[in-house]
C-alpha positions as CSV (number, residue, x, y, z in Angstrom):
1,X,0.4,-36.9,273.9
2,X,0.5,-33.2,274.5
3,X,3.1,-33.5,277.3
4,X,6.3,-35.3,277.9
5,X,5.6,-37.4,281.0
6,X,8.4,-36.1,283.6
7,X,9.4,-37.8,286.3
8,X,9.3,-35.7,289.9
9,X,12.2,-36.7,292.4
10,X,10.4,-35.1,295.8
11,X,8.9,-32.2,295.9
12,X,12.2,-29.8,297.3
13,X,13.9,-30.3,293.8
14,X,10.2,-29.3,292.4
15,X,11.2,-25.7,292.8
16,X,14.5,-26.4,291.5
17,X,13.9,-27.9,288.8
18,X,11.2,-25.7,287.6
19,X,13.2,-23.3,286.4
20,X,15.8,-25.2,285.0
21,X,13.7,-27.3,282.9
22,X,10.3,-25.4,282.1
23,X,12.4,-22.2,281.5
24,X,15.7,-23.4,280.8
25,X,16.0,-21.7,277.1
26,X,15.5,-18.7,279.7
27,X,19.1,-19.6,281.4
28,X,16.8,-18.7,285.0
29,X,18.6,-18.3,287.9
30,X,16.3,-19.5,290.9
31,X,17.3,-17.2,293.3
32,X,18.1,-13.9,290.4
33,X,15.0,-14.6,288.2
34,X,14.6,-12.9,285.1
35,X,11.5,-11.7,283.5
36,X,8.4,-14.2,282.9
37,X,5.1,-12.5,282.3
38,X,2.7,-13.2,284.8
39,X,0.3,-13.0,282.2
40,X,1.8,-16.3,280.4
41,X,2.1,-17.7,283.8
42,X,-1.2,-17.0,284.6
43,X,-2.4,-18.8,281.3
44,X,0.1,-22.0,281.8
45,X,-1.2,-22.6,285.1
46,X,-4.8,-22.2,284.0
47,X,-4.2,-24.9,281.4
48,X,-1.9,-27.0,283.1
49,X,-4.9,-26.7,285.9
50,X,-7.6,-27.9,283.7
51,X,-5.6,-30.4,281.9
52,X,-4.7,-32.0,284.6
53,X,-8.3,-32.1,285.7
54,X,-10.1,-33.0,282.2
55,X,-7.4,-36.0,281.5
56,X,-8.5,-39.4,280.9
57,X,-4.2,-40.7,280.5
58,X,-3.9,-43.7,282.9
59,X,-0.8,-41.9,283.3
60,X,-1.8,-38.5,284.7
61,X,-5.5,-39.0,286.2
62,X,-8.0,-42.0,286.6
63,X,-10.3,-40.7,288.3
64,X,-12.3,-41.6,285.8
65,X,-12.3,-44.9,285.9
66,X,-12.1,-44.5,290.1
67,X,-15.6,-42.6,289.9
68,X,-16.3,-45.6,288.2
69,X,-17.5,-43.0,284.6
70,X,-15.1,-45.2,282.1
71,X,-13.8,-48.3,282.1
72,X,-11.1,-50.7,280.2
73,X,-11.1,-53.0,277.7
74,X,-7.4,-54.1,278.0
75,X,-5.4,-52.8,279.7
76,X,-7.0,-53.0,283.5
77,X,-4.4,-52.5,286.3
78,X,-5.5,-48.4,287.0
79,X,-9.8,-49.3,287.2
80,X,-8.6,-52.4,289.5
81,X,-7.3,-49.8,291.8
82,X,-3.4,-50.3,290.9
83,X,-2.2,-46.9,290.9
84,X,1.4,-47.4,291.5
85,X,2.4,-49.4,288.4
86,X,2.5,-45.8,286.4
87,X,3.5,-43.4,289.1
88,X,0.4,-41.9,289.0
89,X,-0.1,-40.3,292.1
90,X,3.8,-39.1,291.4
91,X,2.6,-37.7,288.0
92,X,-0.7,-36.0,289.6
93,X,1.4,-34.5,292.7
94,X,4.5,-33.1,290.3
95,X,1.8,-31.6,288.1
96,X,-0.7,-29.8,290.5
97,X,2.9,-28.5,292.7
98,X,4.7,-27.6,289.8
99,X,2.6,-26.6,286.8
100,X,0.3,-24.9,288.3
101,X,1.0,-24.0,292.1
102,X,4.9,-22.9,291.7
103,X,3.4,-20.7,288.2
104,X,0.6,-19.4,290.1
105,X,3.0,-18.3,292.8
106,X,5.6,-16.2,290.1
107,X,3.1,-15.0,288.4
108,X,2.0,-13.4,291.7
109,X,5.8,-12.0,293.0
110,X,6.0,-10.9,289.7
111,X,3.1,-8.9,289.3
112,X,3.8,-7.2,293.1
113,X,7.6,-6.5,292.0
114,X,6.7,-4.7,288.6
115,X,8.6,-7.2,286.7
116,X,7.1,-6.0,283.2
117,X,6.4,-2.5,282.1
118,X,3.0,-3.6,281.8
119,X,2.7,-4.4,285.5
120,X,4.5,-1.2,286.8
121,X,1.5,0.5,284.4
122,X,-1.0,-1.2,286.5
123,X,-2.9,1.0,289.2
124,X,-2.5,-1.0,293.0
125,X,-6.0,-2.1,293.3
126,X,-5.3,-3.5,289.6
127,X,-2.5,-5.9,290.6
128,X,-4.3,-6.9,294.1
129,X,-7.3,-7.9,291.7
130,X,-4.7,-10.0,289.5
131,X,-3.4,-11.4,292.5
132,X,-6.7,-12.2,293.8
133,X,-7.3,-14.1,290.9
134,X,-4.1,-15.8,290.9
135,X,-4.9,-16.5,294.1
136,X,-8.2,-18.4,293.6
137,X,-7.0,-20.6,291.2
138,X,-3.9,-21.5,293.6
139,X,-6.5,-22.7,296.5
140,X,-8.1,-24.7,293.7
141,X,-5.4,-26.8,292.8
142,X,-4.4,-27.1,296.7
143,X,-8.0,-28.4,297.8
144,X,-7.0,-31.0,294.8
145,X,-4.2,-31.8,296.3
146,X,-5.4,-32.4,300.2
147,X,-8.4,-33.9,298.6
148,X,-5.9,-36.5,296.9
149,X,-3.9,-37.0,299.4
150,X,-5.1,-36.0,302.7
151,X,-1.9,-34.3,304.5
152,X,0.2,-32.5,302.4
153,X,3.4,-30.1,302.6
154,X,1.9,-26.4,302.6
155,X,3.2,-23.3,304.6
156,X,7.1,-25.3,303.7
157,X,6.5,-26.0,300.3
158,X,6.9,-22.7,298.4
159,X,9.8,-21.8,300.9
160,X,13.0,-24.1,298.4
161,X,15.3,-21.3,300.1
162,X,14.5,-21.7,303.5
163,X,13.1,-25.5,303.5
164,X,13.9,-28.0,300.8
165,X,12.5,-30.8,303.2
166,X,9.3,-29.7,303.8
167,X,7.2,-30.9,306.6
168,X,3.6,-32.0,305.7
169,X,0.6,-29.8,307.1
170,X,-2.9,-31.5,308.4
171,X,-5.3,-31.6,305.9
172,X,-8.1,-30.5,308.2
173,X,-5.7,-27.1,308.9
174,X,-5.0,-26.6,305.3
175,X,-8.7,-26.5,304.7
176,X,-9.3,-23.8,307.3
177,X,-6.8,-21.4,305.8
178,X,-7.9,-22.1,302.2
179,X,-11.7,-21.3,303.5
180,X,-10.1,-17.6,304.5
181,X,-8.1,-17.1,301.8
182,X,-10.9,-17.2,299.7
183,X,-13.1,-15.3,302.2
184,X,-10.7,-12.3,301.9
185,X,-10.1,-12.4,297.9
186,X,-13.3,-10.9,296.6
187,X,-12.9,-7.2,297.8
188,X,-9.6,-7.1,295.4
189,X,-11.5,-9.0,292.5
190,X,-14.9,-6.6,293.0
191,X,-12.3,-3.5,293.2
192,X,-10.2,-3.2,289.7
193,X,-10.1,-5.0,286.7
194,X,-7.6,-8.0,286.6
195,X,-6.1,-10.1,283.7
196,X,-8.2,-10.0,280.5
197,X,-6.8,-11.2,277.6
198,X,-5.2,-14.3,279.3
199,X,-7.5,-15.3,281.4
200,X,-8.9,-18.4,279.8
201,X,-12.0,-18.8,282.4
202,X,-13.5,-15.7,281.9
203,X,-12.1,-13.2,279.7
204,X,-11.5,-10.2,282.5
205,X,-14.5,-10.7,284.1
206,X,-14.1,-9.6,287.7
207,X,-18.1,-10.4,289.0
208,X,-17.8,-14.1,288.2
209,X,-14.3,-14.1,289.5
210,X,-16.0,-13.1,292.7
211,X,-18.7,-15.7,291.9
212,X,-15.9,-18.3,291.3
213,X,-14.2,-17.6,294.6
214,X,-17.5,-18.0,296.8
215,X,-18.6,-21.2,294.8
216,X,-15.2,-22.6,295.6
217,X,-15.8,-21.2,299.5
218,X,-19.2,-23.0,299.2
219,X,-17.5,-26.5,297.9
220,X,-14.9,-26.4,300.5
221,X,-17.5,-25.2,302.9
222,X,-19.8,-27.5,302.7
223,X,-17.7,-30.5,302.5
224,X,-16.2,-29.9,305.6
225,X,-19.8,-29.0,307.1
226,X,-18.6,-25.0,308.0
227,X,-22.4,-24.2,307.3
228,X,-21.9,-20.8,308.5
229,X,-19.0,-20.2,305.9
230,X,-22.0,-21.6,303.3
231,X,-23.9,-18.6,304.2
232,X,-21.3,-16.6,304.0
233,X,-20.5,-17.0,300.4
234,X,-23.9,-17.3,299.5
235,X,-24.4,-13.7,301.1
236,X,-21.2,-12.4,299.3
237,X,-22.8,-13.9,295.7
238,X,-22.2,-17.4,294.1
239,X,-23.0,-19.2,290.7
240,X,-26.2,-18.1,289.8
241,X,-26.6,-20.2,286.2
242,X,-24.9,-22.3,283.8
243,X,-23.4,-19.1,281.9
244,X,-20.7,-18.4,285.4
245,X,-19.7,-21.9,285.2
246,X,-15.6,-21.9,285.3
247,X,-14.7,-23.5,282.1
248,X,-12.3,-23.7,279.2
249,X,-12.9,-23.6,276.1
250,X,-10.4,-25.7,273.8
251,X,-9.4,-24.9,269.9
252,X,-10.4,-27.4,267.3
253,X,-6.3,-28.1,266.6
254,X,-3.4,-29.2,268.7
255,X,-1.9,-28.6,271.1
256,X,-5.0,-26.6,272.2
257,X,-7.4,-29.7,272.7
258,X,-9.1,-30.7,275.1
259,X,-7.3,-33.8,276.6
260,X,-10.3,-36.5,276.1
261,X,-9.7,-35.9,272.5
262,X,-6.1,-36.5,272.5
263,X,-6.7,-39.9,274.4
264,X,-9.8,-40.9,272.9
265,X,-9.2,-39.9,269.0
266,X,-6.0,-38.5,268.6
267,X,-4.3,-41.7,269.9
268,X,-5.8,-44.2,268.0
269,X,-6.6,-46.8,270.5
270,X,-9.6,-48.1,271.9
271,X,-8.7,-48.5,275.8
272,X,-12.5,-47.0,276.9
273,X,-15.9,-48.1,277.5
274,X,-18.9,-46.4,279.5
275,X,-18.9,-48.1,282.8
276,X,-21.6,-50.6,283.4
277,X,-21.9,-48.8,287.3
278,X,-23.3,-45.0,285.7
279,X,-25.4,-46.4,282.9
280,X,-26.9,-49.2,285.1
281,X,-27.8,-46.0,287.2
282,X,-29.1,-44.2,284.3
283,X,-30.8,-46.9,282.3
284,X,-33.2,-47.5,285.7
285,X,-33.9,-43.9,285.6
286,X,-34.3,-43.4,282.1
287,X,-31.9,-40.4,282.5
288,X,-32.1,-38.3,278.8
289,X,-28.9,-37.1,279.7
290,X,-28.0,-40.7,278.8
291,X,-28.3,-39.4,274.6
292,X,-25.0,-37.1,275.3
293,X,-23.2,-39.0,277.9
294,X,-23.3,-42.3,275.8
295,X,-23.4,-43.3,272.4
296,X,-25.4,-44.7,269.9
297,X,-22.9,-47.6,268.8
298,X,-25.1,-50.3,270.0
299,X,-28.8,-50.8,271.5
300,X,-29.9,-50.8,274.0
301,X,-27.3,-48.5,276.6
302,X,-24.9,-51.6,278.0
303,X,-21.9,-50.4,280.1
304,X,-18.4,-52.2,280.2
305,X,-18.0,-54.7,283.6
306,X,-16.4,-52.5,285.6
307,X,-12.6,-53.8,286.1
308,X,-12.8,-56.8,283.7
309,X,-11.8,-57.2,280.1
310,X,-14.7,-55.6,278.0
311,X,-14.5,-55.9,273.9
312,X,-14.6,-52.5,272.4
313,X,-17.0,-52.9,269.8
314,X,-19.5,-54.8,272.5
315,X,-20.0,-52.0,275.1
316,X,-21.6,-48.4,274.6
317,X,-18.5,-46.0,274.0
318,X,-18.6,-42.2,275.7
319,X,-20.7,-39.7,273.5
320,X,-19.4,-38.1,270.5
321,X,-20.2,-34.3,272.3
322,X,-16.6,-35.8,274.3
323,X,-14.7,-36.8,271.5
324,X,-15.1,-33.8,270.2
325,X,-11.3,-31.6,270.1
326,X,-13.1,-27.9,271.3
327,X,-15.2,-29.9,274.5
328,X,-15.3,-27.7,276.8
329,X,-13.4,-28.2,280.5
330,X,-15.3,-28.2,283.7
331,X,-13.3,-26.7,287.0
332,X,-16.9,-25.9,288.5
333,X,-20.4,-25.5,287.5
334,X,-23.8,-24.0,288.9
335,X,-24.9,-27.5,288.7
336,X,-22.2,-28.6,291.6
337,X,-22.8,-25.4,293.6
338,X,-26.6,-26.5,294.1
339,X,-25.9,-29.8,295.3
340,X,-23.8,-28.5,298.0
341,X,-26.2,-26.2,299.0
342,X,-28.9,-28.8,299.0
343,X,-26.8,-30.7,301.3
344,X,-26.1,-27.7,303.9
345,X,-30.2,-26.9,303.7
346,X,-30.9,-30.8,304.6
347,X,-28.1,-29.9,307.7
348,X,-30.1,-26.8,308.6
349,X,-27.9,-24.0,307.0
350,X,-30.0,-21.1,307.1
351,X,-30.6,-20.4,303.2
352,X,-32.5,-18.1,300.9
353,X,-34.4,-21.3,299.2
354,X,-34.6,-25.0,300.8
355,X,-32.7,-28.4,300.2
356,X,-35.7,-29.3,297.7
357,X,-35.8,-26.8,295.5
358,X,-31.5,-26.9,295.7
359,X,-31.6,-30.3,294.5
360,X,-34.0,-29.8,292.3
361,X,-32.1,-26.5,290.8
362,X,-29.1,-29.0,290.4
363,X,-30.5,-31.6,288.4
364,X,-32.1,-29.3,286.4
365,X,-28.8,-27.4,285.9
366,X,-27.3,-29.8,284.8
367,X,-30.0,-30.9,282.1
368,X,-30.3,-28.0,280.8
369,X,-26.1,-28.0,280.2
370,X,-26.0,-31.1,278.3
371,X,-29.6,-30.9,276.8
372,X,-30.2,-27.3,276.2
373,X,-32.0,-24.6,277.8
374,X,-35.0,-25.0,276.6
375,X,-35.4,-28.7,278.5
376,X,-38.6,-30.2,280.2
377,X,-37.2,-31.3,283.8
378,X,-40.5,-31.9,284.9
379,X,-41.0,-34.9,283.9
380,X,-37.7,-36.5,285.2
381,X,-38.3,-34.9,288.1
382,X,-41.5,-36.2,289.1
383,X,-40.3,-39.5,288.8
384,X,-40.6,-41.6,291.8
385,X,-36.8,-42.3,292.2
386,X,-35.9,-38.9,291.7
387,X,-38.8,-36.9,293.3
388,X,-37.1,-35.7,296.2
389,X,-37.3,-37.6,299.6
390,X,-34.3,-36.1,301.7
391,X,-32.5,-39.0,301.8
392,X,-28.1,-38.8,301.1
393,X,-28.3,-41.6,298.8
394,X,-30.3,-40.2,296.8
395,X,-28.8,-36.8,297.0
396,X,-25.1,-38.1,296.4
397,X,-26.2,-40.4,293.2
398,X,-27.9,-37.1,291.5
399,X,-24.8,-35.4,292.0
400,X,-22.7,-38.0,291.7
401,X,-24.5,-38.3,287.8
402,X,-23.9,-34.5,286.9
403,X,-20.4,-34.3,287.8
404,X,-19.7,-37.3,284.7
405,X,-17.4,-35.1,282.9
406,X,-16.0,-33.5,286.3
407,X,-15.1,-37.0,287.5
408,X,-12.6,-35.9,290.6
409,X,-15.4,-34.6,292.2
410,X,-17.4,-37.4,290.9
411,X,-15.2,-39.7,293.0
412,X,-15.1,-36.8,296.3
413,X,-19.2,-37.4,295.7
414,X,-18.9,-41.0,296.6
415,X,-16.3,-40.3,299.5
416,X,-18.6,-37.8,300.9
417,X,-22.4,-39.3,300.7
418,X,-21.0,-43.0,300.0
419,X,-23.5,-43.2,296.7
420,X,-24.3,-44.5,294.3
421,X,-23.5,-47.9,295.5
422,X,-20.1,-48.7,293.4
423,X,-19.1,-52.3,292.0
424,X,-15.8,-53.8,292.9
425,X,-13.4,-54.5,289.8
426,X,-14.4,-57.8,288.8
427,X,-10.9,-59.3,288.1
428,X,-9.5,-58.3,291.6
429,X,-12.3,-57.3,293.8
430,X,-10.1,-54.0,295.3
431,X,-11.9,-51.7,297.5
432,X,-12.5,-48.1,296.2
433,X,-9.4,-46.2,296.9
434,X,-10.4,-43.1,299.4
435,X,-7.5,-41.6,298.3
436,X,-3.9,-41.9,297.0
437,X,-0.8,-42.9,298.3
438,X,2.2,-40.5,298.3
439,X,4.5,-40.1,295.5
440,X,7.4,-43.0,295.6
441,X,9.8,-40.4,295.5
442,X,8.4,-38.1,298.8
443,X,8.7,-42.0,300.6
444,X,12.8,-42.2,299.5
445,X,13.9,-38.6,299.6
446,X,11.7,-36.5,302.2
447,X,11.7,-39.8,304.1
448,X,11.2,-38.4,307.8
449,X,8.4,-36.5,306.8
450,X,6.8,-38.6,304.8
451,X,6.9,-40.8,307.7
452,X,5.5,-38.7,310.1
453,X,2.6,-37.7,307.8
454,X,1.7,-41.0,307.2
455,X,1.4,-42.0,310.9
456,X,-0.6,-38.8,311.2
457,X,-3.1,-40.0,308.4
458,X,-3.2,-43.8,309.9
459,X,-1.0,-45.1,307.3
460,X,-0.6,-44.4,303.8
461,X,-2.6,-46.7,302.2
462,X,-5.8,-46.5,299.6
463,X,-8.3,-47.0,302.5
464,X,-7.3,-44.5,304.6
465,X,-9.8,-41.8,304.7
466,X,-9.9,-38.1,304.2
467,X,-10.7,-36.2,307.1
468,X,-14.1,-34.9,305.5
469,X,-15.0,-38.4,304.4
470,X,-17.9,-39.9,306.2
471,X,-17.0,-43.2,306.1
């Protein structure tokens, strides 16, 4: 494993502990910090980010087996919906708030107070665009987060001096400020030039930056149905092809590999099989995405029963293009920005091209990632099942197909458009979880406001939907 598992306590001694233990060969003082680049900062944060996101460790992130991608063979508690026996939403809370939130928001003090020579170098509109970037990446990971959990603590949780109880924000709020934070970042990353060298998504490039920003506007946007926000970003510029997709690319060695590899190879086991619910999908459609998405190990394609015990050797593993060390990470691709504009056209957002040719744009997008540029779509396309017929069904289950290596939004797919139709773990029948219970720890030491977000929510429990959700 590439990390030491760590176990949060609440998220007041987040901040605290940060410090102590990420930096403590630094000797930090939380309230007297001494010098961190924001440039390493930036970097940690980025990879912490995508990590997180990438991870297939039953201990970090299942959402894999919740978007109903993988399976198990053995071990089955997590893909029968028992997320508590590993702390896992404790492990995906601590993470997100204190790997990459807390970093994001040093780095970005640090870069306004000139805390390094290199920063007091820097030109104003050069450190607004390093904090704009800094900044886009910090609304990723707290969309993550609300998307997770629903209410979370927000405008108190970066205050340790002032609050170290913080009180939980509405979800629905959170999203509204998110929407304008990212409205308002892309002057300052269209301005200067911001981190280059350490920026692991694009290498100093400022115009997909900007591109980033109104795709993420778009995803937020468009989940929440804010169709005039849609336009908005589209106006201002969003993904316009496969080569402004934010992605990492991870090195052939550890610890600088991607985190499928490490779980998959590195490890030694054999705890995964393909999931009978996307290659029963896929077979019916005789999806040729199928040839990268699954391997060859047996004939024909035959997923795992979802939630039951599945033999290793009997069941079509994941492709070898995911076993592979240097795989690239997916925070966001063109493919995903299509589908949600297909989805605002079908709900009358005013758009340069229709819900049609949007969809259409997004399967192809997505073909031509896995398959090459040079694909035939036609064909597929054409295809009575796919050929496009306006329906939400059939619109979630093509998106719900290309986000198979970006399988949190996989799962926010299913929540949103409720398809495909997903199976029930055979061994306990469990409903889908809509989203995840809080952390043990928030419940026994931020007690009265844990309380008070749960009756908020309608109780903390699995079924509770997200304010976006349709259901």
């Amino acid at each position: 494993m590439k990390k030491i598992l760590i176990t949060f306590i609440a998220l007041s001694t987040l901040w605290s502990c940060q410090t102590d233990e990420q930096y403590e060969d630094l000797n930090r003082d939380p309230k007297n910090p001494v010098e961190v680049s924001a440039d390493f900062l930036f970097t940690s944060a980025t990879v912490s980010l995508m990590d997180q996101m990438a991870s297939p460790n039953v201990n970090l992130n299942i959402t894999r087996f919740i978007a109903q991608y993988l399976t198990a063979t053995t071990y089955l508690d997590e893909p029968n919906y028992d997320l508590n026996n590993r702390n896992i939403p404790q492990n995906h809370w601590g993470i997100l708030y204190r790997e990459v939130i807390f970093d994001l928001q040093n780095a970005k003090e640090n870069v306004a107070a000139d805390l390094s020579e290199s920063d007091a170098e820097l030109s104003q509109a050069e450190k607004d665009a390093r904090i704009a970037q800094l900044e886009v990446l910090e609304v990723y990971a707290w969309q993550i987060l609300v998307d997770s959990f629903g209410d979370i603590p927000y405008t108190e949780a970066l205050n340790a001096d002032e609050q170290t109880l913080p009180a939980y924000d509405d979800a629905a709020t959170i999203y509204e400020d998110l929407k304008s934070r990212l409205s308002n970042v892309t002057t300052a990353l269209e301005a200067a030039q911001g981190f280059s060298s350490s920026d692991k998504l694009y290498n100093g490039d400022m115009a997909k930056w900007s591109k980033f920003a109104n795709s993420l506007l778009v995803r937020l946007a468009a989940r929440t149905d804010d169709f005039a926000k849609v336009e908005e970003a589209v106006g201002k510029g969003v993904f316009e092809s496969n080569a402004d997709n934010a992605t990492i690319e991870y090195q052939p060695s550890a610890p600088n590999t991607n985190p499928l590899w490490e779980d998959l190879v590195q490890s030694g086991r054999s705890d995964y099989v393909v999931a009978n619910t996307i290659v029963d999908v896929m077979n019916e459609l005789e999806d040729p995405r199928r040839m990268v998405y699954f391997d060859d190990n047996i004939e024909p394609y035959t997923g795992g029963i979802y939630g039951g015990s599945n033999s290793f050797q009997s069941y079509t593993h994941i492709g070898p293009q995911f076993r592979d060390p240097t795989h690239a990470g997916i925070l966001m691709d063109y493919a995903e920005v299509n589908f949600h504009l297909a989805y605002a056209a079908m709900e009358g957002a005013a758009l340069e091209n229709d819900a049609q040719w949007y969809y259409e744009e997004g399967i192809t997008a997505s073909m031509k990632y896995w398959l090459g540029p040079n694909v035939d779509v036609s064909g597929y396309l054409s295809q009575p099942e796919v050929a496009y017929d306006g329906t939400m069904e059939q619109l979630g289950t093509q998106f719900w197909i290309a986000m198979f290596d970006n399988p949190f939004e996989g799962w926010s797919v299913w929540r949103k458009f409720d398809a495909p139709e997903f199976n029930l773990p055979e061994d306990t029948g469990n409903p889908v979880p809509l989203r995840l219970t809080y952390p043990v720890n928030e419940q026994n030491l931020n007690q009265a406001n844990y309380e008070a977000a749960s009756t908020a929510i309608g109780g903390d429990s699995q079924q509770t939907p997200l304010f976006w959700d349709n259901e």
